[in-house]
C-alpha positions in Angstrom: 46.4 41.8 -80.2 48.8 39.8 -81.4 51.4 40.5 -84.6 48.7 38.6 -87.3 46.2 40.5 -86.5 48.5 43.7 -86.7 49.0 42.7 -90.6 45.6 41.9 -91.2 44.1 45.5 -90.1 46.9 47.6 -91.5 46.2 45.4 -95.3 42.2 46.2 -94.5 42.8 49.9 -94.0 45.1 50.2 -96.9 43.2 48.6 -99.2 40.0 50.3 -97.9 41.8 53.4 -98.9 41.6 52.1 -102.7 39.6 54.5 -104.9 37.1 53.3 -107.9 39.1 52.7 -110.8 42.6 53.0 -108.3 44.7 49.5 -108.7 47.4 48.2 -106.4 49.7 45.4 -106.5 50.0 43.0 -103.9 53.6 44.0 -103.2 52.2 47.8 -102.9 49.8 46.8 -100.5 52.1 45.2 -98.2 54.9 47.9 -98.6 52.0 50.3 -97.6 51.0 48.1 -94.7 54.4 48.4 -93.6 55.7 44.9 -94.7 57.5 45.1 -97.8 58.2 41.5 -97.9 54.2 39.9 -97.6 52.6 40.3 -101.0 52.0 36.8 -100.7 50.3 36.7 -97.4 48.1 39.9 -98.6 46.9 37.6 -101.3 46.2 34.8 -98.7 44.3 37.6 -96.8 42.1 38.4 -99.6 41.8 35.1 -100.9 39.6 34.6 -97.2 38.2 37.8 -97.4 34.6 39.1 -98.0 32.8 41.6 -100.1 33.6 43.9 -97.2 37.1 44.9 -98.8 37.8 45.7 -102.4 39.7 42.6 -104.0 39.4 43.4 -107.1 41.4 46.4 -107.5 44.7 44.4 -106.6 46.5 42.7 -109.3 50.0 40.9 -109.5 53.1 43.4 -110.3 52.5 42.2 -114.0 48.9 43.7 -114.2 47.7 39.9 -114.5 44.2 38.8 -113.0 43.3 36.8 -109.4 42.9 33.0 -110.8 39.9 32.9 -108.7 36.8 35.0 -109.5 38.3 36.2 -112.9 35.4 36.8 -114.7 33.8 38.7 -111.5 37.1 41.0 -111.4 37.1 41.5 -114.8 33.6 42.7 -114.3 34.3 45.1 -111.7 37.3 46.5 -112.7 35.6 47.5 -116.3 32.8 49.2 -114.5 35.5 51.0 -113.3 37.3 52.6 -116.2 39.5 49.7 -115.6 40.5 48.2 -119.4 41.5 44.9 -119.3 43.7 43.3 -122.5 45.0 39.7 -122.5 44.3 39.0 -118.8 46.2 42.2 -117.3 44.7 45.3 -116.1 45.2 48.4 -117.9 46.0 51.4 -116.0 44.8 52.7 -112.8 47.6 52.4 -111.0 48.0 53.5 -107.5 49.2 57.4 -107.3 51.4 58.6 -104.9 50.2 61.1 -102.2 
C-alpha cells in the first residue's frame, strides 16, 4: 500500500463517518484524516469520487457550495435540515466527540 492510498482510505472513512444533516470542511476532513495540510487534495478526491461517499456534506471553510453539482448539493443538503442562504450552507457543522 503505498502513502496515496493511505490518504485516500483514511478521507473515505472519515467522511463515511458524516451524519445526515453533519457538514465538514475540507480542511476538517483532512485534519481528521490526519493531514492538516490536504484540504485541497480531499477536494480532488471527491471531485473523482462516486455516490458511494457523501460529497455533499463538505463545504469550503466559508460555508460556500462545490462549483460542480451545485444544484444537486443544494438538493441534498436541504433534505437534510441543511438551509442554504446566498450559496453557503447554514449550520450543521461538524461536532466534536
Amino acid at each position: 500500500m503505498n502513502r496515496t492510498d493511505d490518504f485516500e482510505g483514511r478521507v473515505k472513512r472519515v467522511l463515511k463517518g458524516l451524519r445526515p444533516g453533519e457538514l465538514a470542511t475540507y480542511g476538517e476532513i483532512a485534519e481528521e484524516a490526519g493531514s492538516p495540510h490536504a484540504a485541497r487534495a480531499v477536494g480532488n478526491l471527491l471531485s473523482k469520487s462516486g455516490e458511494d461517499l457523501p460529497w455533499w456534506r463538505v463545504v469550503r471553510a466559508d460555508g460556500s457550495l462545490a462549483a460542480r453539482h451545485r444544484n444537486e448539493q443544494v438538493q441534498r443538503l436541504e433534505s437534510e435540515g441543511i438551509r442554504i442562504k446566498d450559496g453557503r450552507a447554514i449550520g450543521g457543522g461538524r461536532r466534536a466527540d
